[in-house]
C-alpha positions as CSV (number, residue, x, y, z in Angstrom):
1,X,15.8,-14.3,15.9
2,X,16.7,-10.7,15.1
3,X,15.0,-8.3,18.0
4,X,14.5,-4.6,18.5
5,X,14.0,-2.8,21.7
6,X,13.0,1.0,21.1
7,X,11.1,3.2,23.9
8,X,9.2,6.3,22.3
9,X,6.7,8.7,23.7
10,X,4.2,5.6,22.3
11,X,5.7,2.7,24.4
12,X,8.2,0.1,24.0
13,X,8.3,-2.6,21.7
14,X,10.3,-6.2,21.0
15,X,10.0,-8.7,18.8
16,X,8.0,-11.7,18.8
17,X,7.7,-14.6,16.1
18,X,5.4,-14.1,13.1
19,X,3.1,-16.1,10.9
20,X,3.3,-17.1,7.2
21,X,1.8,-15.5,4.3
22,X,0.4,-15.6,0.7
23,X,2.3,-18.4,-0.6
24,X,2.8,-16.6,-4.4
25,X,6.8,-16.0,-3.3
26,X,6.0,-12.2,-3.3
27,X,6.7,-9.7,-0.2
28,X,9.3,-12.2,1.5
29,X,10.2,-8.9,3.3
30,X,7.6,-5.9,4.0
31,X,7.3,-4.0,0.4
32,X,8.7,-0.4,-0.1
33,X,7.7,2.5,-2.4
34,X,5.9,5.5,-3.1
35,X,1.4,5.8,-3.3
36,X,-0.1,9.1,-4.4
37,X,-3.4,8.9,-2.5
38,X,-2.9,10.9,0.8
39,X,-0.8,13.4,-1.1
40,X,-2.3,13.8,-4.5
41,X,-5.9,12.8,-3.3
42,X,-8.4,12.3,-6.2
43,X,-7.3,15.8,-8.0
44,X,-8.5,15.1,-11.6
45,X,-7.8,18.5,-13.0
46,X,-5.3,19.3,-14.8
47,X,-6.2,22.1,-15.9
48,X,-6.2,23.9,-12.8
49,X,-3.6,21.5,-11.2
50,X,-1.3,20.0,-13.8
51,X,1.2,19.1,-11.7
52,X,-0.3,17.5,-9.0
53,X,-3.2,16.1,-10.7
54,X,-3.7,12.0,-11.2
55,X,-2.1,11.5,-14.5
56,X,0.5,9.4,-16.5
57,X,2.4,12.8,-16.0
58,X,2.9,12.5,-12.3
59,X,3.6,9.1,-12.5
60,X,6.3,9.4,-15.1
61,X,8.0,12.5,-13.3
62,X,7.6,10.2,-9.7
63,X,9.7,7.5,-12.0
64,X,12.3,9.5,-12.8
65,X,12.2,11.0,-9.3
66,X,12.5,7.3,-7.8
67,X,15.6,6.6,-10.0
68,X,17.4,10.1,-10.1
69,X,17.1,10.7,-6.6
70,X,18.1,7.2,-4.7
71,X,14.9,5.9,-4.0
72,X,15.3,3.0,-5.9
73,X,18.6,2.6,-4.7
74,X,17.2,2.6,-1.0
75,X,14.9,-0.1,-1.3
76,X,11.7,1.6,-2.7
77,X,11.0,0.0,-5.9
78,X,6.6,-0.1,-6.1
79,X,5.1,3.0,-7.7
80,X,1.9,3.0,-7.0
81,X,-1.5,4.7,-8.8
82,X,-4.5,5.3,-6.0
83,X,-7.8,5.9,-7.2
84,X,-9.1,8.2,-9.8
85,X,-7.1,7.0,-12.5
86,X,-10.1,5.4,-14.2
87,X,-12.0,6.0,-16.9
88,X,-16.4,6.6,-15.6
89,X,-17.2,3.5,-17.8
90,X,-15.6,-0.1,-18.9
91,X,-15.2,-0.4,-22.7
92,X,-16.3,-2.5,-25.4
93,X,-15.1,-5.4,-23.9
94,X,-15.9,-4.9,-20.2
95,X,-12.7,-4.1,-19.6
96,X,-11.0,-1.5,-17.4
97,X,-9.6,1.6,-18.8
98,X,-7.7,4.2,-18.0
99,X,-9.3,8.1,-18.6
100,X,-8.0,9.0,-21.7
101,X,-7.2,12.3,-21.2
102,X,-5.2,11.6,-18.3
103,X,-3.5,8.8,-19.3
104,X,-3.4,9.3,-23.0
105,X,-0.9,5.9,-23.6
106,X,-3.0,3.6,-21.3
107,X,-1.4,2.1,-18.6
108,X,0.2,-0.4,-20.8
109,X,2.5,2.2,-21.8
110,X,3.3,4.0,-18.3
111,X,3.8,0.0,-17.2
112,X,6.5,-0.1,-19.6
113,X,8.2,3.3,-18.6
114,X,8.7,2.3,-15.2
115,X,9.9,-1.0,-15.9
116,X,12.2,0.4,-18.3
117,X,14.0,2.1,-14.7
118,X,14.1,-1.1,-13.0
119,X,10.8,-0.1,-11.0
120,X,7.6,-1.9,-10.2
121,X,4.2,-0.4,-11.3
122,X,1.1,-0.8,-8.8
123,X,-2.3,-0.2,-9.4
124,X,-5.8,0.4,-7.7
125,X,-8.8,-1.4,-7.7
126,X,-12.2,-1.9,-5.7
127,X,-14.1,-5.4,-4.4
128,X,-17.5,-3.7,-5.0
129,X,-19.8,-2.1,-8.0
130,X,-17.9,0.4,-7.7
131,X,-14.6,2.4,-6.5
132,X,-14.6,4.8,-3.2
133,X,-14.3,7.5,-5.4
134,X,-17.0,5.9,-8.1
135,X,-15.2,4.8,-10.9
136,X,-15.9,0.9,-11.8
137,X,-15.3,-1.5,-9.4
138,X,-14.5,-5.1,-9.9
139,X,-17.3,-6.5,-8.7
140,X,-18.4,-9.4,-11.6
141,X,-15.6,-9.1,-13.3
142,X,-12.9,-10.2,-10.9
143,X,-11.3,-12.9,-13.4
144,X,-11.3,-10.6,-16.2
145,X,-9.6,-7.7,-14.3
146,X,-7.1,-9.7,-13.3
147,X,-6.1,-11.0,-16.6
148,X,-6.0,-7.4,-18.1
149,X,-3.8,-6.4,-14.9
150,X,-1.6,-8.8,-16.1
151,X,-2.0,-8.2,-20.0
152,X,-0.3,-4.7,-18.6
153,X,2.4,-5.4,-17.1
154,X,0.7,-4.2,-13.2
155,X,3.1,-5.5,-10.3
156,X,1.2,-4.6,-7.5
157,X,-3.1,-4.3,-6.9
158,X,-3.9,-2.2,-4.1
159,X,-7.6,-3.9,-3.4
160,X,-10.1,-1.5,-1.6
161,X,-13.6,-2.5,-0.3
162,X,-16.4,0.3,-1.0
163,X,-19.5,-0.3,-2.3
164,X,-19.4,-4.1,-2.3
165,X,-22.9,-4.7,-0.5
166,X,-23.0,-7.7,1.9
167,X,-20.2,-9.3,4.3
168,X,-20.2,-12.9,2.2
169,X,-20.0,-10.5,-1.2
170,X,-16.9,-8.8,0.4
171,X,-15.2,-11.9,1.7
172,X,-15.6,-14.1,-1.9
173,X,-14.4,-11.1,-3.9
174,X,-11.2,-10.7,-1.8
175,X,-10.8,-14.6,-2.3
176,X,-11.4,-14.3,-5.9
177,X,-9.5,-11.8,-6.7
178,X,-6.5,-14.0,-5.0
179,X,-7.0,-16.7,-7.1
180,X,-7.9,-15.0,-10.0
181,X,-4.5,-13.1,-9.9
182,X,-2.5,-15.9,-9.4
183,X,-4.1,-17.9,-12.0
184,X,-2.5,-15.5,-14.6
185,X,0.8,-16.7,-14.3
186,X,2.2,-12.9,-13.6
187,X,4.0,-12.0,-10.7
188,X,1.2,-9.4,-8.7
189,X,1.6,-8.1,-5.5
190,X,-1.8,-8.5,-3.8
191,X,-3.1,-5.7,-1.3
192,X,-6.1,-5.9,0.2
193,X,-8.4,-4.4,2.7
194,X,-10.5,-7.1,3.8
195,X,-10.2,-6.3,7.7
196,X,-10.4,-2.8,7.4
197,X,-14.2,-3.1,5.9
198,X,-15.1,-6.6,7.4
199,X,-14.1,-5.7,11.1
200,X,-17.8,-3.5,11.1
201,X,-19.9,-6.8,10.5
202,X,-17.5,-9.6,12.1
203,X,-14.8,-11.0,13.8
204,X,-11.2,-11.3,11.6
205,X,-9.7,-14.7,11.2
206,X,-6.3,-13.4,10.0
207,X,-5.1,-16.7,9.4
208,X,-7.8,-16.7,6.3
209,X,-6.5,-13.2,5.6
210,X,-3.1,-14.3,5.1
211,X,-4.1,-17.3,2.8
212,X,-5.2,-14.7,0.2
213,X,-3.3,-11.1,0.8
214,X,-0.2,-10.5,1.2
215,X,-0.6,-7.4,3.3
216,X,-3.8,-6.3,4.3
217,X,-5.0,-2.8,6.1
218,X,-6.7,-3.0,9.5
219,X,-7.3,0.8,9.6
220,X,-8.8,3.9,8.3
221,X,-6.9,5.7,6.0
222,X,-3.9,7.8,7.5
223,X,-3.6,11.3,7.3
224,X,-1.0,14.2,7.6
225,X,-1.6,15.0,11.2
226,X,0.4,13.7,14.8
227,X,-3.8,13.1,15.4
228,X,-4.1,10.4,12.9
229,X,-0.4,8.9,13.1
230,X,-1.0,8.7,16.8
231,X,-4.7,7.3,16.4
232,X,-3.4,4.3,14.0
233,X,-0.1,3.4,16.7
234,X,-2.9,2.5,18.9
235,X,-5.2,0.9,17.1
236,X,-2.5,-1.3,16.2
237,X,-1.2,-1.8,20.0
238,X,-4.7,-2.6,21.0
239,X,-5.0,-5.6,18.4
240,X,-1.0,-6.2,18.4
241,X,-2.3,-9.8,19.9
242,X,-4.1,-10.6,16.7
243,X,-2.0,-8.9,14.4
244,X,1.7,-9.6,15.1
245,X,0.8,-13.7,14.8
246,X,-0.5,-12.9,11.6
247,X,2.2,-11.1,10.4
248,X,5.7,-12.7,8.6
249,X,7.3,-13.1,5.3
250,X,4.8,-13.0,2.5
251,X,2.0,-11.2,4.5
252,X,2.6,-7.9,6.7
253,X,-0.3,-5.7,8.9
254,X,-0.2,-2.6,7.0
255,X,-0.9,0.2,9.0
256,X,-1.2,2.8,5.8
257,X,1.2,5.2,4.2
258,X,4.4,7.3,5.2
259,X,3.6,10.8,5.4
260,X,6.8,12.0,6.0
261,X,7.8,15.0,3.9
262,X,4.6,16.8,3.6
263,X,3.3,19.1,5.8
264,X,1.3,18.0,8.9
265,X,4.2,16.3,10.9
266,X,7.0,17.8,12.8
267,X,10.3,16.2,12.7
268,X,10.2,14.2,15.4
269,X,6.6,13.2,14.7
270,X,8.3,12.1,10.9
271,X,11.0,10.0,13.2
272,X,8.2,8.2,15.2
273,X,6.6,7.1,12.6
274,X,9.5,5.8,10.3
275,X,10.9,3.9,13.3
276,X,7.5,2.6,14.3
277,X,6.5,1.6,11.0
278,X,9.7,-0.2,10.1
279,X,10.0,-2.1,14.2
280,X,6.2,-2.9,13.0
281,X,7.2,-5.2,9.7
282,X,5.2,-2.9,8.1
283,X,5.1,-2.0,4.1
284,X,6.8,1.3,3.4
285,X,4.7,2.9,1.1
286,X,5.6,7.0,0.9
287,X,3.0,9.5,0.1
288,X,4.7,12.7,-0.7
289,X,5.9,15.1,-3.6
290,X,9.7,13.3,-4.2
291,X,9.9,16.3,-7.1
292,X,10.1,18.6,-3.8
293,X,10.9,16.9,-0.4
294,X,13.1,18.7,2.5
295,X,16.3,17.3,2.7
296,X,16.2,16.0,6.2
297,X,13.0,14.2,5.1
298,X,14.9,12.4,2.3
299,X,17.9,11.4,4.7
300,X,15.2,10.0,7.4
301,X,13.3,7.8,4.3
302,X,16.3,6.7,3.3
303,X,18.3,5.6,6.4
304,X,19.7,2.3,5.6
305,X,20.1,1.3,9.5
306,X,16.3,1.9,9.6
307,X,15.3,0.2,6.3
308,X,17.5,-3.0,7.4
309,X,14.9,-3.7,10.7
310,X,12.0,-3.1,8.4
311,X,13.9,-5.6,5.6
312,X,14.7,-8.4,8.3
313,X,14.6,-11.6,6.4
314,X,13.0,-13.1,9.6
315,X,10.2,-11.1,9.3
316,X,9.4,-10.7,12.7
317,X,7.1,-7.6,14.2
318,X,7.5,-5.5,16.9
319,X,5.3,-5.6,20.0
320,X,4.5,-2.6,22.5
321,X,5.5,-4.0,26.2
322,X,4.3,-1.1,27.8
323,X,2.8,2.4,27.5
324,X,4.6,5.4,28.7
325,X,2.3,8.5,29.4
């Protein structure tokens, strides 16, 4: 067993054993890339915002960013789309589409682009009626989305969990989705954030969890503040006795995005959490601009010494000891 000792302002940690995950073969080590939700948001217009708004634009340039710039190099291969990047109704067909305006070659085509770099593409979907931000959801059409992800080309579903009515309706559509995703015959990383929602009505069985997801979020979104990054290191402390058992190749805790590289951290705030996230096990998912990052930023993202705990084959996660005030 490979173990980590590290004392921070937040504690001290080790390693301890994990569990097992989604048996699909997918996320033997903790998955790396680059979201635009915290950064980007749910900006839609380009007219007033055509370079940071959610469109096959951003995504392309964040490709090229990936490639150009080392990223895929250092282990971050998943680009991700968030929400927003729907069209406000299903077509024909009941099936999902992209806003056409935004995304004028469909997602088929942007799949293809980032493939054609050697990257993965990931993509955003919803349990319930509906989408946090209220685009369609996948709620009745679970099978269908699934094979249309795959019809795409889509690496990676990032599962959210708004507007899906009552606890057994949450719980069946994170199950279906599972199956129905796997039943496809494509390769697709699977997301989800079944505790985050079902902690309000019940009790997690993470062994369940891990049977279906192979990473799951426990917590509220993250933002770009010490507040929030300091808020989600101990909610994850406080349930590190649930969590790190759970946790191990093919199945990691995810306690949300990097922020490192925006605005909101200083830099030893942006070291915390990059050596807390990767002792954690946890998915390295970057929310920033990568078309305008500080240079110390980049170095810290992409230290390999870092990135190698994170990576550990052994998948094993780190557990605080002891709190220092």
């Amino acid at each position: 067993m490979r173990c980590v000792w590290w004392t921070l302002a937040a504690g001290a940690l080790l390693c301890l054993p994990g569990g097992a995950g989604l048996d699909n073969g997918l996320a033997r080590t903790p998955p790396m890339g680059w979201l635009h939700w915290e950064r980007f948001m749910c900006e839609t217009d380009c007219g007033k915002n055509p370079s940071g708004c959610i469109s096959e634009q951003l995504f392309m340039q964040m490709a090229d960013m990936m490639v150009s710039n080392g990223w895929l190099k250092a282990g971050y291969r998943y680009l991700c789309i968030d929400d927003c990047w729907l069209a406000t109704q299903r077509d024909e067909n009941n099936r999902l589409q992209a806003d056409p305006t935004r995304f004028p070659g469909g997602i088929k085509k942007l799949a293809d682009y980032v493939h054609a770099r050697g990257l993965l593409l990931g993509i955003y979907q919803d349990v319930g009626k509906a989408t946090c931000a209220g685009y369609p959801g996948s709620q009745g059409f679970y099978e269908l989305d699934a094979q249309t992800f795959a019809d795409w080309g889509i690496d990676l579903l990032k599962f959210d969990g708004c507007n899906y009515g009552t606890l057994e309706l949450l719980e069946d559509g994170y199950r279906r989705m599972s199956i129905a995703l796997n039943r496809t015959g494509r390769n697709i990383l699977y997301s989800c954030e079944w505790p985050l929602y079902a902690r309000r009505l019940t009790k997690i069985n993470y062994t369940e969890v891990a049977e279906y997801c192979n990473s799951w979020r426990n917590f509220d979104d993250i933002e770009d503040s010490w507040t929030s990054l300091k808020y989600v290191i101990d909610f994850t402390a406080s349930l590190q006795g649930e969590l790190v058992a759970a946790a191990g190749p093919g199945g990691w805790n995810d306690p949300d995005m990097l922020v490192i590289g925006n605005f909101g951290l200083s830099w030893d705030q942006e070291v915390t959490q990059m050596a807390l996230w990767s002792i954690m096990a946890a998915p390295l998912l970057m929310s920033n601009d990568l078309r305008d990052i500080n240079p110390r930023s980049k170095a810290l993202l992409q230290d390999q010494e870092v990135i190698a705990i994170n990576q550990d084959p052994l998948g094993v996660q780190g557990y605080r000891l002891l709190k220092v005030i």
